[in-house]
N, C-alpha and C positions, 0 to 999 in steps of 0.2 A: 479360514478366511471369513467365511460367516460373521464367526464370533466378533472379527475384528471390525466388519464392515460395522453391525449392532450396535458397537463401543461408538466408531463414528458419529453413526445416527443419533445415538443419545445424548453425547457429544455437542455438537451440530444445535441438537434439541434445548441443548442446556443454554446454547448463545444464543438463539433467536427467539426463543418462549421470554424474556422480559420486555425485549423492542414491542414483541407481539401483543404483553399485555398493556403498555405503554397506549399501544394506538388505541386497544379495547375501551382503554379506560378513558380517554378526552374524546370519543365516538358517542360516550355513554352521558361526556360530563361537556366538558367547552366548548367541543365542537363534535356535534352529533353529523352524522359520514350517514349519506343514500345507501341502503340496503346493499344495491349491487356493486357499490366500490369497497363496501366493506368484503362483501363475500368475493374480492377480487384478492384484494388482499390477505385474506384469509387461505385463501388456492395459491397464490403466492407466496405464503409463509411456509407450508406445505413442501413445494417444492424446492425452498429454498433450503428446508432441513437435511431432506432427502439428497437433493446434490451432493451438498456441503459435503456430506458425510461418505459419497461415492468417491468425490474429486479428493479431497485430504486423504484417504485410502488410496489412490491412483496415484497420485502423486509421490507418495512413501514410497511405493514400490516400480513404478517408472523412471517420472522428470530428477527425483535427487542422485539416484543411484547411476544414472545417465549420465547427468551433470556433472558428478563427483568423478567418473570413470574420465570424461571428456577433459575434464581440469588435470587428471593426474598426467595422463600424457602429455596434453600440452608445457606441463612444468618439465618433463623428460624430455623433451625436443632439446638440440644442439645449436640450431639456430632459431634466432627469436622472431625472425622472420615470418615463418609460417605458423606459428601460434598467434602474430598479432592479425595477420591475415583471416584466421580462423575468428576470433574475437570479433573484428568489424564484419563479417558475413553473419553471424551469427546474430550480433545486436541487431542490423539491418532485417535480418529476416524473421527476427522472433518480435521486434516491432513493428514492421509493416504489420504482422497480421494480427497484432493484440486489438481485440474489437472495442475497446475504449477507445480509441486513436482516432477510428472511424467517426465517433459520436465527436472527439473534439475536432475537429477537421469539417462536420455541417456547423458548427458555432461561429467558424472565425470564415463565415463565405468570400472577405475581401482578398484573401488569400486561397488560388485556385486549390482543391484538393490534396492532388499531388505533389502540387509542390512542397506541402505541407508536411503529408505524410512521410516522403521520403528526408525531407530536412531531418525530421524530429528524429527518425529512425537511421537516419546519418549521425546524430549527435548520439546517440544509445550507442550505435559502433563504436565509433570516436573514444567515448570514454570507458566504453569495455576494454578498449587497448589501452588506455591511461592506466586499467585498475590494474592488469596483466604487469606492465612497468611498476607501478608500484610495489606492486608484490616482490618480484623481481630483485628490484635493487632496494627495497625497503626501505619507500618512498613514508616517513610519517602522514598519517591521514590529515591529520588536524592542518597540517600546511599548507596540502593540495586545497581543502576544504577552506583555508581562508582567501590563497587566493583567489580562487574559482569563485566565491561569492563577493569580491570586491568588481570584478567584473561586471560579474550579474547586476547585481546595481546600477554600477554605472552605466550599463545599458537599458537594465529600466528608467533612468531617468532622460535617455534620450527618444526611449519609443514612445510611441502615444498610449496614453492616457487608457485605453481600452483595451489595447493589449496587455497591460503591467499581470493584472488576476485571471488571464487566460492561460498566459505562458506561465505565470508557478503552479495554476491547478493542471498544468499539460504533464509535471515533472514528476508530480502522483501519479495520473491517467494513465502513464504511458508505463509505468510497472505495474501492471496489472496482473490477476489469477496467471494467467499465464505465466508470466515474464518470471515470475517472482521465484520459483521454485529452484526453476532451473539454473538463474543468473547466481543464486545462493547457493547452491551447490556445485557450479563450476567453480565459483571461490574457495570452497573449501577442498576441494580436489587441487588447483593451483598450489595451495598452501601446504599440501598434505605432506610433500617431500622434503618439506624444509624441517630441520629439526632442531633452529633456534626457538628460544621461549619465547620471539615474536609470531610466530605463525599462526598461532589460535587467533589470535587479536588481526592480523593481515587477511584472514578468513571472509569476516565481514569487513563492509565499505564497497563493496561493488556495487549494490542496487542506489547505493548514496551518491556515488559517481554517476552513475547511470542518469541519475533521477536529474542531474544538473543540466544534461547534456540539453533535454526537449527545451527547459527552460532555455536558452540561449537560442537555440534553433528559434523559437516562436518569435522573443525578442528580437534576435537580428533581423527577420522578416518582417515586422513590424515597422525597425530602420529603416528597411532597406525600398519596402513595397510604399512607404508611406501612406498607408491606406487612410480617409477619413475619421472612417470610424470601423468598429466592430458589430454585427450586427445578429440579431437573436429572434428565434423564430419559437415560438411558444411550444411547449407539447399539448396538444389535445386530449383532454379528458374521456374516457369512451362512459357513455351511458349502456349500463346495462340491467337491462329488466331479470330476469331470472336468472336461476345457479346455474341451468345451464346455458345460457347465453355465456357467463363467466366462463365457464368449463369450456365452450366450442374457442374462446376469445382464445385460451391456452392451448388447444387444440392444435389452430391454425395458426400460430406465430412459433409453433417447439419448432416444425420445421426451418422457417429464417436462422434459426438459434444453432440448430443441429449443422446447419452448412457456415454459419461462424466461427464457430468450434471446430469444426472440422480445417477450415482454412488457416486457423491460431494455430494449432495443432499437424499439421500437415508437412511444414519447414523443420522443425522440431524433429518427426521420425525420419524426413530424407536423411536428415545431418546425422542421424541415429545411426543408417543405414550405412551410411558412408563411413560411420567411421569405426561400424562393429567389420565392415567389410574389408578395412584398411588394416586394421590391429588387432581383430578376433580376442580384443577382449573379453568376452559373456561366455558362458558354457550356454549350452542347449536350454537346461532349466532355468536358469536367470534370465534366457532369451523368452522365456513362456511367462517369467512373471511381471516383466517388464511389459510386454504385448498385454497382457491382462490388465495391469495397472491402464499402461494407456485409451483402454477401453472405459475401465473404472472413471479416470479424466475424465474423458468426453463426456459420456452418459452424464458425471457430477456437473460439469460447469454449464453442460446444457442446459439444464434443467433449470440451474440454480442463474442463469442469467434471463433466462426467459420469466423464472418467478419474479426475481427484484425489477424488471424492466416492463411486465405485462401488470404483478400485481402492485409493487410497491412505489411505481413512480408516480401514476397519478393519485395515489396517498399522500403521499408526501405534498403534493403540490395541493391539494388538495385542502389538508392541515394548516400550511404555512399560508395559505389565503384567508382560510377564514377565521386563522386566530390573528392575522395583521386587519382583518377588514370589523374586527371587535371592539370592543371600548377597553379589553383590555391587551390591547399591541405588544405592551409592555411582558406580558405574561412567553412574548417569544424568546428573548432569555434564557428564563429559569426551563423553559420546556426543551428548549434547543439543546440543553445544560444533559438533560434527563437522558434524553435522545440520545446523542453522545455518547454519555458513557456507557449506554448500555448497546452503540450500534456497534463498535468495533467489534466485538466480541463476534459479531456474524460474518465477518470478511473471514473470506477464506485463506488467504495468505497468509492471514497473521498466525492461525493456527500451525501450520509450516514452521512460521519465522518461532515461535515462541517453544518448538520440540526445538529446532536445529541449536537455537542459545543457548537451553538449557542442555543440551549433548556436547556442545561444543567447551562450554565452560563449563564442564566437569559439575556441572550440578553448583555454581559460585549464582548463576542468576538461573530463579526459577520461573517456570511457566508460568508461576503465581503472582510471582513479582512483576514480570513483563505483562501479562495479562491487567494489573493495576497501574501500573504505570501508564501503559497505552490508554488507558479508559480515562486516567485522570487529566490527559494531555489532550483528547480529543476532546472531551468533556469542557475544555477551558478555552479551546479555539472557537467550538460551535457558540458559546456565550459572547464571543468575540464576533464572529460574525453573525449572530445576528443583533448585536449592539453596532456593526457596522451598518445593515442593515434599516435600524432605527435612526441612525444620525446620516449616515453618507459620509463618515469619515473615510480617509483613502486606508488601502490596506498598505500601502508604504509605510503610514505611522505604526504600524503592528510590526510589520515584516524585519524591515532594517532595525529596530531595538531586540526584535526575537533573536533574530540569528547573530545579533552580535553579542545575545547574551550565550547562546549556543556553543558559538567559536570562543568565546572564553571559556567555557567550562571543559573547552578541549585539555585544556592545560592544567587542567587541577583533578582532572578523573581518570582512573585505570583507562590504556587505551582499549581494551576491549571493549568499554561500555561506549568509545567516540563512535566504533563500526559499529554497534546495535542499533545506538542510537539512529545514527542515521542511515542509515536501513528501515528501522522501524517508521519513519517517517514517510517513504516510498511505500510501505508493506498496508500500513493503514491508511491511506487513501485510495481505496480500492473502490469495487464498484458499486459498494453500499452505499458510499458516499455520494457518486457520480450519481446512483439512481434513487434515493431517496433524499439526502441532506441538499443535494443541490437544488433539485426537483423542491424541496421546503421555502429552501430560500429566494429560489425562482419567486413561487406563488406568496410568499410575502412581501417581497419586493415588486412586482407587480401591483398588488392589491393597496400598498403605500403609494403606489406611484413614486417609484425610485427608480434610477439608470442601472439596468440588472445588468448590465458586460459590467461595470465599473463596482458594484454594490451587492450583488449576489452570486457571480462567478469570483473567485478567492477566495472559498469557503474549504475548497478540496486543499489550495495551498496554506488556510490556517492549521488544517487538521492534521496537512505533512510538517509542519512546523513546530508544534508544542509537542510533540512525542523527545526530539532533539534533545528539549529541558529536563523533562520527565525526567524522561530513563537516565540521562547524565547526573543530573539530582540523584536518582534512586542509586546510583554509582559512586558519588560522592558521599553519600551516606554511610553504604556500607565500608567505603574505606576508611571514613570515619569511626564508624564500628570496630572495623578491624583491627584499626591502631590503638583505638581505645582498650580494648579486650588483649593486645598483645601489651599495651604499658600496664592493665591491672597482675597477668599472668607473671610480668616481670617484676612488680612491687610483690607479690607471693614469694617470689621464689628469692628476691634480699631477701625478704623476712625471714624466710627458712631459712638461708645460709647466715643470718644472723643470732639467730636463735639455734642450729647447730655450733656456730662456734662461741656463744655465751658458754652452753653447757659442758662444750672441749674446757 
């Protein structure tokens, strides 16, 4: 266990050491950073390796094998009744407590809390039993997926104006470290007993389902509350004189962190409890390595959200102020561009998402490849917003051309690359995102004097949106490949059977 935790950590190591020299270097160069925000975020890079590399560890050996066991059963149940019932408890309870949820629920104050959070995590049920049917009766992705965004639309274009880039950066948020692990591996347990050549492909598309459900919750509420406006409360920068003022700042906030995690984490082991109690699935040793993982979780995402949220946000906001309040404005682009493609790589989900693809498709899409892909897709959204950013273009003109270039590539790419896809789009909007990219665009759009509900929040929904292309490109590719290299194999083999019977 050791060895494997080490592999994590250096792991981990390998995805956050380029963001980390990224910030070193415009600290040193564009925009020189006060001693103590650097050395905040330096303690925050820190912890965020060491998580990272607890929780991906904890995760392997807890929330998948969990997931996967909870999915198999439920595909063996007789009536479909109590599996979809399971399904909407389950989205409801593993959202309510995903603590992103929380951070977008102070953003959107004209709509009470509660009300919020239990829509959003109503609409996560909702469509976890949509995925369940799909599965089921072997519902094609691509169809659900286009009608479900002709909706969406047409409900953004009735809500106001300031909800449109709350509610798709909610459809990220709300799959978060948490959500993510587990909702991917009850899909693949659903699938597992099916023994058509669709159930690899039927596998994924649940976090993609999932991911639409918040969007619509926020939007409807939007319709329905008619609020004004949306409104946004700044985060405070903390000044810190010394390393250890930094050091006491993580100190006293692990705590708040530790009882977050604990509350995400908490509905998760009841359902565990209930349902090793119901079906005595586990042996005693699996029961000890799952309990062990689950501790691995905690300890990881602790850690690793107290780092990005204590040391990386006021960086971020930090950066994207004062390279907007520069003469060269312009320069937030190319650096937002930078940023990108090298932030995915520290979300922890995606590390999950990007073993389970390459296990699931038999080694057809590699870690390597998804790991490129995501980076080039984020890389191309964050240029997008912050050229949003720079103009005040609305993100409708981004969004409705994205995804309908999306849902057409449903129809020309392997359907296993449509569920990656959009999967991957929920998996990389995580809390990297939430706590430094947005946190950039905040304090750039501030320092412009720009409308941040309309102009700097939809940054988290450009990020879940060019992954869609990518990785369907990357899909389209290789089948292109593949047909190429099966028509060269088959002009070989005339040839030989031609030149075999020349010489008959």
């Amino acid at each position: 266990m050791n060895s494997k935790l080490k592999e994590k950590i250096f792991e981990s190591l390998a995805s956050v050491l380029p963001l980390t020299a990224i910030v070193l270097l415009l600290s040193i160069t564009l925009m020189p950073l006060a001693s103590g925000a650097l050395v905040l975020f330096l303690f925050g890079a820190l912890l965020l390796i060491v998580g990272m590399g607890f929780f991906t560890l904890g995760a392997d050996m807890s929330m998948m094998p969990m997931g996967e066991g909870i999915g198999v059963e439920m595909s063996r149940a007789k009536n479909i009744g109590g599996p979809l019932a399971v399904c909407f408890i389950l989205g409801m309870l593993i959202t309510i407590a995903e603590p992103d949820l929380q951070v977008l629920a102070e953003q959107v104050p004209a709509i009470p809390n509660k009300i919020l959070i239990f829509a959003v995590a109503g609409g996560v049920g909702l469509f976890l039993m949509v995925s369940q049917l799909r599965i089921l009766f072997h519902i094609p992705l691509a169809k659900l997926l286009v009608g479900l965004y002709i909706v969406v639309f047409a409900l953004a274009f009735l809500a106001p104006a300031d909800f449109v880039p709350v509610s798709f950066d909610s459809g990220g948020v709300t799959t978060g470290p948490v959500t993510v692990p587990f909702i991917m591996a009850l899909g693949i347990g659903m699938a597992t007993l099916r023994s058509d050549r669709n159930s690899r492909e039927d596998s994924f598309g649940l976090i993609a389902l999932c991911s639409v459900g918040p969007i619509l919750a926020v939007l409807l509420l939007g319709v329905f509350y008619k609020p004004d406006n949306a409104l946004y409360t700044p985060t405070e920068v903390p000044l810190v004189g010394t390393t250890k003022d930094a050091a006491l700042m993580f100190f006293h906030a692990i705590p708040e962190y530790l009882h977050e995690v604990a509350m995400a984490l908490v509905p998760i082991v009841l359902v565990f409890v209930a349902f090793q109690f119901w079906f005595r699935r586990y042996k005693r040793h699996q029961l000890g390595k799952i309990a062990i993982g689950f501790l691995f979780s905690y300890i990881g995402l602790s850690l690793f959200l107290c780092g990005v949220n204590v040391g990386f946000m006021p960086v971020g906001q930090l950066i994207g102020s004062g390279i907007a309040k520069s003469s060269y404005a312009w320069m937030l682009i190319p650096i937002g561009m930078v940023i990108g493609y090298f932030i995915v790589a520290a979300e922890p989900a995606v590390h999950v998402l990007t073993k389970q693809v390459e296990e699931i498709s038999n080694g057809l899409v590699t870690q390597k490849m998804m790991q490129n892909a995501l980076s080039i897709g984020v890389c191309v959204s964050v240029g997008i917003a912050m050229l949003r950013i720079l103009t005040g273009i609305s993100i409708l003109w981004f969004l409705i051309p994205g995804y309908a270039v999306a849902v057409v590539l449903t129809f020309f790419v392997p359907h296993i690359f449509t569920g990656i896809a959009f999967d991957s789009g929920g998996v990389a909007s995580g809390p990297m995102t939430a706590t430094f990219l947005l946190p950039f665009a905040m304090g750039a759009c501030e320092a412009l004097g720009g409308n941040i509900m309309t102009d700097a929040f939809g940054i988290v929904a450009m990020v879940a949106m060019t992954p869609l292309i990518t990785i369907q490109g990357m899909g389209f590719l290789t089948q292109m490949k593949e047909k190429a290299t099966q028509r060269f194999i088959q002009v070989q083999l005339d040839q030989l059977e031609d030149d075999i019977l020349y010489f008959d």
